[in-house]
Structures are given as C-alpha cells and as structure tokens.
Steps between C-alpha positions, in 0.01 A plus 500: 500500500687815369391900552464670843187724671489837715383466835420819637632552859128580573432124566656545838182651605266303357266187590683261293816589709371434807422115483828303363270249314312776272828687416647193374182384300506907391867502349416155355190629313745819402748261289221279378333763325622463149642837354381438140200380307504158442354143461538276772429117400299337794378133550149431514357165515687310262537795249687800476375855485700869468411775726555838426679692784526883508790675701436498848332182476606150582286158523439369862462170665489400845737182452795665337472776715511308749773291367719814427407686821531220721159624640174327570254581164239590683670800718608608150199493380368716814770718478429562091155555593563789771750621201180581284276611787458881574704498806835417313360776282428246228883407433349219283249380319385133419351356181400170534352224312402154562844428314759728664546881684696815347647668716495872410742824711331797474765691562778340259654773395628608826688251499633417160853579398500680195869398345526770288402760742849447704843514507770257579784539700747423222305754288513798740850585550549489073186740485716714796779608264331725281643853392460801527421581128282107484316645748402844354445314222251266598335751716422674209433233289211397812357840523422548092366145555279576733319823299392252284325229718142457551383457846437148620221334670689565824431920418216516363166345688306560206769282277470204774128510498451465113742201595318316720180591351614334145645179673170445717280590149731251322490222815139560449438361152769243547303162485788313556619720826062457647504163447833396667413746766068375513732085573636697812227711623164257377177759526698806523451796282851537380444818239293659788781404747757675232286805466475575885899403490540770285213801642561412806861519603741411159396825298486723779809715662510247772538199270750719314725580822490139556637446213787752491613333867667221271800530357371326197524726177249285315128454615421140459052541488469161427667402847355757663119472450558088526558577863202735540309260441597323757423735712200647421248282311167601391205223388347447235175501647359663783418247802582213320756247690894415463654227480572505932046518516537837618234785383703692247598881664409776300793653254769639739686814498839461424761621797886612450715247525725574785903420534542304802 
C-alpha cells in the first residue's frame, strides 16, 4: 500500500481520540479509502462482480476487518455505525446492500495528500539558489501572468454556483448515475434528494465556503452529491414505508456539514 494522508493535529481533541479502539478503526478507514476511481472485483456467490469505488470510499466487511484489525466484527461494526451517526458529526456514511457495504468519508479531502501540491526535501534547497536577476525575472514573468487570468471558482461564488448547479442538472438526467444510486437507496427520491443537495446547502455561500476549506483545486460533483445522499434522503412518496418498516419522514432540510 503506497501514498500517505494528513492528519490534522485537531484529532487530539476529538471523540475518536479519546477511546484507543475508535482511533485505530478511524486511521484504518483513513488508508482504506481508495484515492482514485476505480473497479474493485468482489466475490459473490460463486460469481464475480466489479464495484465501482469513488475516492474516499472503500468496501467494508466485518471479517477482514476484523482479520486486519485484530478486533471483534461486531465492535467494528458499532464503532462504524457511531462514525455515521450525528454525534461523530456524520464522519461516515454507509451504503449497504444485501451483497456488501461502501464505506463512504465525508470529509476525504481533508485528508488526502495532493502530490503535486508539495515539495520535497531534495527539491527545496535546488529551488533555494535562485538569483537575483531569475528572480526579477520570474516575478515579472508571474505578475503579467496574472493580468490575464480569469477568476476561479474559489473567487467568484457566482462561478462555483453555475458549477454545482450544472453537475446536479447533469447527475439529474443521468440514468445510469439514478439507477446505481435507486440499488443503494430502494424508494428514495434520488433527483429530489439531488435538488435539495443543491438549494439547500451545495449552491449556497455556505456550501461554497465548504468547499474552499479543501485544498483540492478541482471540485469533484459527482463525489460530492453521492455523499449527500447519504445524508439527506427524500422519498419518493409521501408516508409510504422503507425498507427498515418505518413511516417515511417528510423531505429534510439539508444542514452544513461540519469539520470535526
């Protein structure tokens, strides 16, 4: 397993630090997560399926966790659940299926490494030596650079929200996208569930301060209203029952998702 994450020294105060079991599940769920989109090939039955895994995402089961942890399954399990419940500030969330559970952090990007975004140690005393006249020149060189570009999504709100208002239009009238999402989420409306994503917290200033909190120069929609929706799910019809027997709730408003 190659690649490293950022763990913010933050964690000292949090909930997962104070029991020894949860921050070791915790860090283990940090390098599971895969960094990439992918296809992970998984056994079922006697046949052979792929699962597509988004970054921030890994596939969980209870006996090789609890063959690589060295932990019972079930206080895994427990502790994965409290990871998705509202007070671990929904750290988590859980997609399951009579087959197998994705795993989903909703806060990846905190922790991801971006490689390009740093500097080695070999690289920084070379970059050191730079004269006088180099560096005039690339100052200058910077600042006509910088007349000429455009502001990003990070400058301009109005830029963000046309953003995230295109991906969740597009996520919208993506059959493929519903349907894999309807296997996870059975009776939920999932465009409804994108709209309120979007009008209720994604194309607003708060959704866009969120978003300028990661480092990441790239906004990844796809990943991000995946995880609303498991979150926040609206049904498709109004006191009809889930899958658990339970009176469907109204359609929720969505809530900022907090850093813990």
């Amino acid at each position: 397993m190659e690649g490293h994450i950022k763990l913010h020294r933050a964690i000292l105060e949090s909930q997962v630090f104070a029991h020894p079991t949860s921050l070791k599940i915790w860090i283990w769920c940090l390098v599971k997560a895969s960094y990439k989109e992918r296809f992970v090939p998984l056994k079922i039955g006697r046949g052979v399926t792929s699962v597509r895994i988004l970054p921030g995402q890994f596939i969980f089961g209870r006996n090789k966790a609890q063959d690589e942890l060295g932990i019972d399954g079930s206080t895994i399990y427990k502790w994965m659940q409290k990871f998705a419940s509202e007070a671990f500030e929904n750290m988590i969330s859980l997609e399951s299926n009579n087959q197998y559970t994705i795993v989903t952090l909703l806060n990846w990007a905190h922790y991801q490494s971006r490689e390009d975004q740093e500097v080695t140690t070999e690289e920084q005393p070379s970059n050191s030596h730079v004269t006088a006249e180099e560096q005039r020149s690339n100052t200058n060189k910077k600042d006509n650079k910088d007349k000429n570009i455009s502001p990003t999504w990070r400058e301009d709100f109005e830029i963000y929200r046309k953003e995230a208002e295109e991906a969740y239009l597009f996520l919208s009238s993506d059959k493929d996208f519903i349907k894999e999402r309807e296997e996870f989420y059975p009776g939920v409306d999932i465009p409804l569930s994108l709209k309120l994503a979007y009008t209720d917290f994604w194309g607003k200033p708060e959704g866009w301060k969120k978003k300028k909190s990661s480092k990441s120069k790239t906004l990844d929609w796809r990943s991000t209203y995946s995880k609303a929706l498991g979150i926040n799910k609206v049904w498709k019809q109004k006191g009809a029952n889930n899958d658990s027997g339970e009176t469907a709730p109204q359609p929720p408003r969505l809530k900022p998702i907090t850093k813990w």
